[in-house]
N, CA, C and O atoms as a GROMACS GRO file, in nm:
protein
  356
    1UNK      N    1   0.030   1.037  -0.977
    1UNK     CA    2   0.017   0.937  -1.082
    1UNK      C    3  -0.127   0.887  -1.084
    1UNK      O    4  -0.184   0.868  -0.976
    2UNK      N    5  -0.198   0.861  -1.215
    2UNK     CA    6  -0.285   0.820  -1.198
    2UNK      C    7  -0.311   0.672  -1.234
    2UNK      O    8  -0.215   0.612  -1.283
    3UNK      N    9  -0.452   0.586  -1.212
    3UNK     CA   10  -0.445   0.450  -1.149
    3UNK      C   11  -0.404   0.404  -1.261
    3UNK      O   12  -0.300   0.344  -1.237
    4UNK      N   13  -0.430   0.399  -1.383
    4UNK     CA   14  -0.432   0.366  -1.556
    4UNK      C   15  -0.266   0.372  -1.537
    4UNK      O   16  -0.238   0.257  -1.501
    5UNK      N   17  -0.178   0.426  -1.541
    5UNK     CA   18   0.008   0.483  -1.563
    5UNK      C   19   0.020   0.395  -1.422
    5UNK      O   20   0.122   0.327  -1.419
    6UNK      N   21  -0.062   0.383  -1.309
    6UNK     CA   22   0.027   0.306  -1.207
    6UNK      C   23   0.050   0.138  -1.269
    6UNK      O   24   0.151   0.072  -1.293
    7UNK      N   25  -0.072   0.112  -1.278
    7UNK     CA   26  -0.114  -0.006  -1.301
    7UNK      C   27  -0.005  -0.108  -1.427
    7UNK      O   28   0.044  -0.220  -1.427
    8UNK      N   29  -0.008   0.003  -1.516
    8UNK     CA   30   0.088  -0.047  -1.648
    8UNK      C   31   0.258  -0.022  -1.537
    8UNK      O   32   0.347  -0.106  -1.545
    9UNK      N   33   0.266   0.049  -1.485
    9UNK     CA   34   0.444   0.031  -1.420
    9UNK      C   35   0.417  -0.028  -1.334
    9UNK      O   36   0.513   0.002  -1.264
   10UNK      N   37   0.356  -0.099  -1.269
   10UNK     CA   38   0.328  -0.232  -1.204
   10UNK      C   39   0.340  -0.364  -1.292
   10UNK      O   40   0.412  -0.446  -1.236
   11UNK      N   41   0.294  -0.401  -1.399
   11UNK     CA   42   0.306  -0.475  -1.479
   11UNK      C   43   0.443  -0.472  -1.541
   11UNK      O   44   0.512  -0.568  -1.572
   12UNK      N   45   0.467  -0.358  -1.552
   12UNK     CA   46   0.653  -0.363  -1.673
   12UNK      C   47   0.738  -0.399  -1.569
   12UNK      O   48   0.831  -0.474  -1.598
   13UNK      N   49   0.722  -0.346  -1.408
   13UNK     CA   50   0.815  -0.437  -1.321
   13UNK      C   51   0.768  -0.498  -1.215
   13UNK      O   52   0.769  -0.472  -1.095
   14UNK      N   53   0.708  -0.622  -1.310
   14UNK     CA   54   0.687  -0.737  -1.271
   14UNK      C   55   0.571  -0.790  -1.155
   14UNK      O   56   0.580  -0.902  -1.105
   15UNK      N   57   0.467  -0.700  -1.122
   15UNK     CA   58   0.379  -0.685  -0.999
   15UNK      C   59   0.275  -0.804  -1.065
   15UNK      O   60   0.214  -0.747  -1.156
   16UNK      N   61   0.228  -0.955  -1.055
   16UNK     CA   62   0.153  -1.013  -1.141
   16UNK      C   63   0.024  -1.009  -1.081
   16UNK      O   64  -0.069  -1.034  -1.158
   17UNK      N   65  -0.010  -0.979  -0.947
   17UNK     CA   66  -0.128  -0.983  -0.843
   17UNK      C   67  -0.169  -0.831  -0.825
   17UNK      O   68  -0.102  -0.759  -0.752
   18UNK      N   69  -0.304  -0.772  -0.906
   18UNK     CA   70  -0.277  -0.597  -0.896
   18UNK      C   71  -0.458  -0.634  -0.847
   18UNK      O   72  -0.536  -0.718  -0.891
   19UNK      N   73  -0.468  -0.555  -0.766
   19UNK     CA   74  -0.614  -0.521  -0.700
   19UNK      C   75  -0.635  -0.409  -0.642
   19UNK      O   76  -0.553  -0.365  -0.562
   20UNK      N   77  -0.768  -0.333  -0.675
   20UNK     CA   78  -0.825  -0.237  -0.583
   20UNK      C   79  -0.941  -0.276  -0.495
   20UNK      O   80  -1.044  -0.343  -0.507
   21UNK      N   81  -0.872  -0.193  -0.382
   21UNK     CA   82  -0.974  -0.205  -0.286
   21UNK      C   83  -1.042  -0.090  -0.166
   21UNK      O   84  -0.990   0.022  -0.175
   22UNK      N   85  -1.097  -0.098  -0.110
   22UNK     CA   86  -1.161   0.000   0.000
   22UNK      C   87  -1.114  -0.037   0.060
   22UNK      O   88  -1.065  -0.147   0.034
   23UNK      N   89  -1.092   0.030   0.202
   23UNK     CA   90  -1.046  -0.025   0.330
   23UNK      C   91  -1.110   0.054   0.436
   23UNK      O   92  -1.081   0.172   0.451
   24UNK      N   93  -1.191  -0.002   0.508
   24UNK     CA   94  -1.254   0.062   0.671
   24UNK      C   95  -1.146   0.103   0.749
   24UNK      O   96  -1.057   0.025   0.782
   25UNK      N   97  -1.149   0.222   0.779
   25UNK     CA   98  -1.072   0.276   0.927
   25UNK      C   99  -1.061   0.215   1.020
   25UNK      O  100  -1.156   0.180   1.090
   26UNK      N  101  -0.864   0.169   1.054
   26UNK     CA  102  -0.876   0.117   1.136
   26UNK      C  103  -0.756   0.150   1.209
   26UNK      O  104  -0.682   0.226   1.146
   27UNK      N  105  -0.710   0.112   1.335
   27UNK     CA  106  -0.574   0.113   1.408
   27UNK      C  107  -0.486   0.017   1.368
   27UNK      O  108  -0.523  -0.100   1.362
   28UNK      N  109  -0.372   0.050   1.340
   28UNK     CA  110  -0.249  -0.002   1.315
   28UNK      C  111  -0.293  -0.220   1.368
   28UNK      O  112  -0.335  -0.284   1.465
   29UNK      N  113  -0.261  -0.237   1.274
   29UNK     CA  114  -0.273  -0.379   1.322
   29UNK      C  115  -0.117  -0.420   1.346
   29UNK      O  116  -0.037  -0.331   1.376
   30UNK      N  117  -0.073  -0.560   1.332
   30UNK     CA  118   0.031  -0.617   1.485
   30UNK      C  119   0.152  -0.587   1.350
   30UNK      O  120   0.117  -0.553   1.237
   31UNK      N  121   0.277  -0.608   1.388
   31UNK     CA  122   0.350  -0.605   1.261
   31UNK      C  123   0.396  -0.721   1.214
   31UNK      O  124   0.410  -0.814   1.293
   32UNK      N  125   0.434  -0.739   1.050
   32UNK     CA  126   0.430  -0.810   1.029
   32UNK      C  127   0.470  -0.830   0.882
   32UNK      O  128   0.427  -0.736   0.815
   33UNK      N  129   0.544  -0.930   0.804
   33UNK     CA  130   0.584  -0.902   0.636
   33UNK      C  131   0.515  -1.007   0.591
   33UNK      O  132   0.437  -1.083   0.649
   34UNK      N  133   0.559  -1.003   0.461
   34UNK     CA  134   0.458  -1.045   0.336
   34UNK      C  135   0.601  -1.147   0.284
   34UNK      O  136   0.721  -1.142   0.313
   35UNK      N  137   0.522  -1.237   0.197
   35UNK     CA  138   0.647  -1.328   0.141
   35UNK      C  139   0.642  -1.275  -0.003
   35UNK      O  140   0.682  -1.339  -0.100
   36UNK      N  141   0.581  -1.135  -0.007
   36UNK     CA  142   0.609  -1.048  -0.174
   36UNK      C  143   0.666  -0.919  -0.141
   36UNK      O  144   0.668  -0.877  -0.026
   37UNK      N  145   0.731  -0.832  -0.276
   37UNK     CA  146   0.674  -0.710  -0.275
   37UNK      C  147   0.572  -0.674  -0.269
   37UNK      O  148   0.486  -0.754  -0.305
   38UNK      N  149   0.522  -0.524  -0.216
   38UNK     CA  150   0.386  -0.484  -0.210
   38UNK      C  151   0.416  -0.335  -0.278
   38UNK      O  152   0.527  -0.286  -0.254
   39UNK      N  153   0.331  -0.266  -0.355
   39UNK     CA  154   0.341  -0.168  -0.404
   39UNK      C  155   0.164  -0.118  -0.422
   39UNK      O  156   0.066  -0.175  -0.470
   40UNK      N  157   0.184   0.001  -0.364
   40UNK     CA  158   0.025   0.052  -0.368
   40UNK      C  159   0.065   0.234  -0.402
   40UNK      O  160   0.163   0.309  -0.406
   41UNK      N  161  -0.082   0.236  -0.422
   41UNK     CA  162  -0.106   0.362  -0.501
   41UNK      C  163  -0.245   0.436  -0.395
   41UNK      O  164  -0.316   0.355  -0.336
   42UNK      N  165  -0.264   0.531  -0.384
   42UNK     CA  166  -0.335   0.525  -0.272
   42UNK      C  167  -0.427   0.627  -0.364
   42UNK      O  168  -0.367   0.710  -0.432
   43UNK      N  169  -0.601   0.624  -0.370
   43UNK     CA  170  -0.682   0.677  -0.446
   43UNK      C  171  -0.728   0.768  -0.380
   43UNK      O  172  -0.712   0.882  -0.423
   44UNK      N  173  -0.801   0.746  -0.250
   44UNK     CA  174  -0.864   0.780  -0.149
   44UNK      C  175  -0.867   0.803  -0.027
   44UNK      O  176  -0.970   0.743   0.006
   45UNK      N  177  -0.821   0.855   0.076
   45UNK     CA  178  -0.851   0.857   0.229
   45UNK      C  179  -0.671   0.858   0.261
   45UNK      O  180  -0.596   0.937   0.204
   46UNK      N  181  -0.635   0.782   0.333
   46UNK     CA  182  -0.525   0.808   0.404
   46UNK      C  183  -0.481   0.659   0.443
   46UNK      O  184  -0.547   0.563   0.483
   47UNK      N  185  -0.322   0.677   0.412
   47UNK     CA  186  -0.310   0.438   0.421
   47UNK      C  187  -0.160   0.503   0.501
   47UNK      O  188  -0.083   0.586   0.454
   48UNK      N  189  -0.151   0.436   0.633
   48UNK     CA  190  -0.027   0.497   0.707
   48UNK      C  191   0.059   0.339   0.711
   48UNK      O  192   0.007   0.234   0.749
   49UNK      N  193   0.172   0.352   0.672
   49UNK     CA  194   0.265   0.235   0.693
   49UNK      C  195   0.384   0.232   0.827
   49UNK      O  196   0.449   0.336   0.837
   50UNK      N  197   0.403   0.163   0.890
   50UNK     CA  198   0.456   0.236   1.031
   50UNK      C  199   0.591   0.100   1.013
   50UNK      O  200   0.559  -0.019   1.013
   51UNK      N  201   0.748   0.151   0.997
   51UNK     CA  202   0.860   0.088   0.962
   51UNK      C  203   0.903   0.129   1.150
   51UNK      O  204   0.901   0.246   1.189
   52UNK      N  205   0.943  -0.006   1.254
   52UNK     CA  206   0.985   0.076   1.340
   52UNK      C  207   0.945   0.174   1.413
   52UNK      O  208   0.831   0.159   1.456
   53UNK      N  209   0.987   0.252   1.437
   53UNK     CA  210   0.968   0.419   1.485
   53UNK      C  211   0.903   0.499   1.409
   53UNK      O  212   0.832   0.591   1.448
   54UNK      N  213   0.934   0.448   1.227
   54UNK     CA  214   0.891   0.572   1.134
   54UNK      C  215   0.714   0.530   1.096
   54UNK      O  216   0.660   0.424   1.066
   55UNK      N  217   0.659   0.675   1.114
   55UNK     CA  218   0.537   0.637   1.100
   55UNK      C  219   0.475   0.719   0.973
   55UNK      O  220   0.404   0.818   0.988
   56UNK      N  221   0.509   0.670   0.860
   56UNK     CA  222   0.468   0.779   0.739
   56UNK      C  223   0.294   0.768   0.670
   56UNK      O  224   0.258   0.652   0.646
   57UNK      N  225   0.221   0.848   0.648
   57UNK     CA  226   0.129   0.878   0.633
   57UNK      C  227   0.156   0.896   0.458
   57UNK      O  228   0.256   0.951   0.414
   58UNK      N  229   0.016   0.823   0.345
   58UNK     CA  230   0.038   0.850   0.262
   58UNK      C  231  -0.128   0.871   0.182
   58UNK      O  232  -0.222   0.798   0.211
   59UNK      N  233  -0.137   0.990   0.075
   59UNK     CA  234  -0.239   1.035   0.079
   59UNK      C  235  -0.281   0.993  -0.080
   59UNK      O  236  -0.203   0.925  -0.147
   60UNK      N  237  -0.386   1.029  -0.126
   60UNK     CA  238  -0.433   1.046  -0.264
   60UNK      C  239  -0.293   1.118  -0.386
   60UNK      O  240  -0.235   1.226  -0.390
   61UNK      N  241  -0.284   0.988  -0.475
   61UNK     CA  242  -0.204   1.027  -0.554
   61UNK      C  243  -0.028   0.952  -0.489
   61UNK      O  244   0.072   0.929  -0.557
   62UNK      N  245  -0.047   0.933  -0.357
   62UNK     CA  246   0.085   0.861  -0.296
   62UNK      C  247   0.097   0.749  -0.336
   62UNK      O  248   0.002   0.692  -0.389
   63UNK      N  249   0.253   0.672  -0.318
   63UNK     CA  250   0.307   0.559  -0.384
   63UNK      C  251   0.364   0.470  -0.258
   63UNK      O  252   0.485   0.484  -0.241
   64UNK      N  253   0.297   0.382  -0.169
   64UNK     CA  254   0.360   0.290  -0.111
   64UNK      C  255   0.434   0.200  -0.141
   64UNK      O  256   0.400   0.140  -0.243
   65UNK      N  257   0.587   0.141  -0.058
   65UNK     CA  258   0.582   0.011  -0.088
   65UNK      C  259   0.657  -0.062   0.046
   65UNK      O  260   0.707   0.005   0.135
   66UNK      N  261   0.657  -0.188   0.045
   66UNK     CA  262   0.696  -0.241   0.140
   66UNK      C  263   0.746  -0.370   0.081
   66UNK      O  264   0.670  -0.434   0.008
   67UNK      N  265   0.897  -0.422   0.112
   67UNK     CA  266   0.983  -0.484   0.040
   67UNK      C  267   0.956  -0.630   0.096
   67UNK      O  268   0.926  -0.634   0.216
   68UNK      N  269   0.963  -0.758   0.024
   68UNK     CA  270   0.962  -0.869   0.046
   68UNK      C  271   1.025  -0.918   0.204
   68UNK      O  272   1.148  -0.923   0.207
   69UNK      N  273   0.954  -0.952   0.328
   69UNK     CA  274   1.015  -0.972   0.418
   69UNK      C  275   1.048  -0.869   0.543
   69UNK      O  276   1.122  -0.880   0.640
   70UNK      N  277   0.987  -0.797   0.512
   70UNK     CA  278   1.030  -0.588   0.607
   70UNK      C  279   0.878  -0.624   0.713
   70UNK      O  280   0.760  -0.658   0.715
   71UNK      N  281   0.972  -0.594   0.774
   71UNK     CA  282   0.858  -0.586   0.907
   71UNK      C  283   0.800  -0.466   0.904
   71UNK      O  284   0.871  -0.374   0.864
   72UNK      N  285   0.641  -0.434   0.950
   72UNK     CA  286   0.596  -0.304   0.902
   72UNK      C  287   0.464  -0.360   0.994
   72UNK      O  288   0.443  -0.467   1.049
   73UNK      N  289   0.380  -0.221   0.982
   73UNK     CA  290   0.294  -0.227   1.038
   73UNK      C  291   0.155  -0.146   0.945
   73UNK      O  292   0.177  -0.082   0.841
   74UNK      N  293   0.060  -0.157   0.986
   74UNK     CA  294  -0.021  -0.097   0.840
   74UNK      C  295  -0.147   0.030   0.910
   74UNK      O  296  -0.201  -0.032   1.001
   75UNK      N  297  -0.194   0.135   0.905
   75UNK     CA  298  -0.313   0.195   0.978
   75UNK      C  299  -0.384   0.219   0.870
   75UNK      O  300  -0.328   0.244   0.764
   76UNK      N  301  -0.504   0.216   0.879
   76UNK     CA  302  -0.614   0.276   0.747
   76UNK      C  303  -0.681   0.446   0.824
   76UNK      O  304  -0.743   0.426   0.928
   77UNK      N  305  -0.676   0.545   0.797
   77UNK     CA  306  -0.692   0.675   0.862
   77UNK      C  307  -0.875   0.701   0.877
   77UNK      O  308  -0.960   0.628   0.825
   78UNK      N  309  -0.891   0.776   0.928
   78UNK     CA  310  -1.057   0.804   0.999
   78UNK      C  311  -1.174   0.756   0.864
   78UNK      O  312  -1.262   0.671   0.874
   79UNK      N  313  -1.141   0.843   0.734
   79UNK     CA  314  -1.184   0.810   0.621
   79UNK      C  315  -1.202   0.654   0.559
   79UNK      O  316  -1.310   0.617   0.511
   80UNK      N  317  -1.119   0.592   0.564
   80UNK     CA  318  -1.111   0.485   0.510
   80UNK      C  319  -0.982   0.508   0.410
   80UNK      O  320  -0.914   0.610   0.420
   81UNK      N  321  -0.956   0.407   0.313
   81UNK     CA  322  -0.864   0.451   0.183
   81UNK      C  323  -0.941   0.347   0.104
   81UNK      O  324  -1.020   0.263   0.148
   82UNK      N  325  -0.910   0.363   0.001
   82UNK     CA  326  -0.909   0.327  -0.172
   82UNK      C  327  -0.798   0.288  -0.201
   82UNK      O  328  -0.726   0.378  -0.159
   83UNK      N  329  -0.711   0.186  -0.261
   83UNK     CA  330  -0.600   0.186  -0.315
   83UNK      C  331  -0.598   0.077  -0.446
   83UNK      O  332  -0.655  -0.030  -0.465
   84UNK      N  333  -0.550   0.119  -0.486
   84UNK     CA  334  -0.455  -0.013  -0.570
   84UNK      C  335  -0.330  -0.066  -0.564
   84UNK      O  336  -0.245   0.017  -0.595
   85UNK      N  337  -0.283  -0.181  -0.535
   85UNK     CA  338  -0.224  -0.275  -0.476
   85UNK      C  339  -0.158  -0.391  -0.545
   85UNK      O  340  -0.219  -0.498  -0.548
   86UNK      N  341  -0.040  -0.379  -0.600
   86UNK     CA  342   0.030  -0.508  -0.667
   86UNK      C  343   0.144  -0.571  -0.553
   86UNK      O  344   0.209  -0.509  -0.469
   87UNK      N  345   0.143  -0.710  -0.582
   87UNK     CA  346   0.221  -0.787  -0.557
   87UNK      C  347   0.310  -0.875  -0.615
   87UNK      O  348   0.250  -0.959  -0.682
   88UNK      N  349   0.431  -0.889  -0.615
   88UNK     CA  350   0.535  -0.928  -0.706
   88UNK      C  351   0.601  -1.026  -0.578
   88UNK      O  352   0.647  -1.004  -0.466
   89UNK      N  353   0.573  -1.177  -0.686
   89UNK     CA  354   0.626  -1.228  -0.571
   89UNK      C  355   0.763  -1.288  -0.647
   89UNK      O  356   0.849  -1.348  -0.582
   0.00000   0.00000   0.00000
């Protein structure tokens, strides 16, 4: 999907906080939830979300999300990432 088609189905369900950003490579920080949805789109580099045990890796063109309240954990990969990022609270 590209950022233009993410951005508008972010808006039709309901995401009112949408930002892109860079992100420096980093190690998994502590875990932890959000008092929103989070929904990202990943442009660039590699954005790993770690649920538990499950540690999924998501690349250029991938669709994150992480549900209001979900404990999770976040890694940014050697590259860095790019993403775009709505929040629906």
């Amino acid at each position: 999907m590209d950022r233009q088609a993410f951005e508008a189905r972010l808006k039709e369900d309901g995401y009112t906080e949408i930002e892109a950003k860079f992100l420096q490579a980093r190690p998994a920080n502590d875990e932890h939830d959000h008092d929103c949805a989070v929904r990202g789109l990943v442009l660039a580099g590699t954005f790993i979300v770690k649920r538990g045990d499950v540690r999924t890796a998501y690349r250029p063109g991938e669709i994150f999300s992480v549900a209001a309240g979900e404990d999770h954990s976040e890694e940014i990969g050697p590259e860095g990432a790019e993403v775009v990022v709505g929040r629906k609270y």
